[in-house]
N, C-alpha and C positions, 0 to 999 in steps of 0.2 A: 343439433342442439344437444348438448351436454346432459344427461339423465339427472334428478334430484340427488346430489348428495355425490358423485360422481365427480373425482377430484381433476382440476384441468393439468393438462399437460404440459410437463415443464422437463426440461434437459440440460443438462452441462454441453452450453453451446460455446463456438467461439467467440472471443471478447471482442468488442470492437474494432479491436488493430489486429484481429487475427490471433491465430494459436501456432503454438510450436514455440521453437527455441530463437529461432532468427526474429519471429514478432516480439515475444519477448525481451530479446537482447535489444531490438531497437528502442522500445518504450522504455525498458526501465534505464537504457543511455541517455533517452531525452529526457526523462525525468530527474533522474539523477545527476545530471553534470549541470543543473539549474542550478545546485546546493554550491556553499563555499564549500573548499576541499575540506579543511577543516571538520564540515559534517559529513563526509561521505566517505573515510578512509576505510570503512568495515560494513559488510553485510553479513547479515547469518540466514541461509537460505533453507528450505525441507529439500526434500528429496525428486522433487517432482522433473520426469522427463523434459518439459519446458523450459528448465534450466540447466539444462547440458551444455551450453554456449557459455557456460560460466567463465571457460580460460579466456574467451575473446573479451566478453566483459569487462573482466578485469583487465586487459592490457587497452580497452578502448577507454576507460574512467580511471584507473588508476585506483582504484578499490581491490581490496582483498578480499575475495569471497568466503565465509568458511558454511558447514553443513550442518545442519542437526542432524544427530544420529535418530536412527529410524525409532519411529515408536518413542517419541521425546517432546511432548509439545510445549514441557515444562523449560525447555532449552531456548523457547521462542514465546517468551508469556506475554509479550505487549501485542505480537501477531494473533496469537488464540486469543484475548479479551478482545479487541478489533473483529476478528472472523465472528463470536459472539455479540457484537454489536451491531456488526450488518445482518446478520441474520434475523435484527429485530424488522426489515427491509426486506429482505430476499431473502427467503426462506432457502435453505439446502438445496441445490440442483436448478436454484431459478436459471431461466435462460435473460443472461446479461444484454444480449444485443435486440431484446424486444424492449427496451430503454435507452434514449437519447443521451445524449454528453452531458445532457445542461439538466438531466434528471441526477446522473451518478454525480455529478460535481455537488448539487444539492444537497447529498444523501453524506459527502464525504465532508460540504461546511459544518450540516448538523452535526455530526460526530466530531470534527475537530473544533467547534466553539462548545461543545459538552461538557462542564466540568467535572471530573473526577477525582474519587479519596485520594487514590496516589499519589498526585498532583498538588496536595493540600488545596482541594477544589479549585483549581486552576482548570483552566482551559488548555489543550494541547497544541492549540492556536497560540497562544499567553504564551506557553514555557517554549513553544517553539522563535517567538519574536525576541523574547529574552535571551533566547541562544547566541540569537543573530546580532542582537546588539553587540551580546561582550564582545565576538569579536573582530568589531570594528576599530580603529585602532581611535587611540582619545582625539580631539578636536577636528574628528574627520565628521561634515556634516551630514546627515540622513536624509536620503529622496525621498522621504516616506511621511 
């Protein structure tokens, strides 16, 4: 048992689909090739070893990857206010894989039905669905 005041133990562990460069080239391919090309022609990524697999990425999605320069979070501001809003969740250094799929999915509705200034208090859900619409092309009908 844990002493009074005695902060519990927590790690930058591996995420659920594993760590390194090949797990994340696979996830962010599955994720990403869900989107119309349309939204997926560019990413801007940090610098982190994980995405070393960048060249295969791009040639597996058809995405251009480009980098923030080191020491620039100001080059990645919707990623910094996001990392700032999970952190209202997981504090710095939480270990991700001591939570379920259907807990992180949770965590990512809350935050993508959140309205925000930016957004003229729009949802990221909202200006995300509005994306999708335009482009649809006119009198094509929606599964949705």
């Amino acid at each position: 048992m844990k002493g009074w005041g005695e902060k519990p133990y927590v790690k930058n562990g591996p995420s659920l689909g594993g760590y390194g460069a090949v797990s994340m080239n696979a996830a962010l391919t599955a994720s990403i090739t869900k989107l119309p090309e349309q939204l997926r022609k560019t990413v801007t990524w940090d610098r982190g070893k994980e995405l070393s697999g960048h060249a295969q990425f791009a040639l597996d999605t058809g995405t251009k990857v480009f980098f923030a320069d080191p020491h620039s979070p100001w080059q990645r501001p919707t990623n910094e206010n996001t990392n700032g809003l999970l952190r209202q969740y997981f504090p710095k250094g939480t270990d991700l894989s001591r939570w379920s799929a259907e807990d992180l999915e949770a965590v990512a509705h809350a935050l993508n039905n959140r309205p925000r200034k930016v957004l003229n208090w729009k949802t990221p859900a909202e200006v995300f669905e509005e994306q999708l619409r335009s482009l649809k092309p006119p009198g094509v009908a929606s599964t949705s």
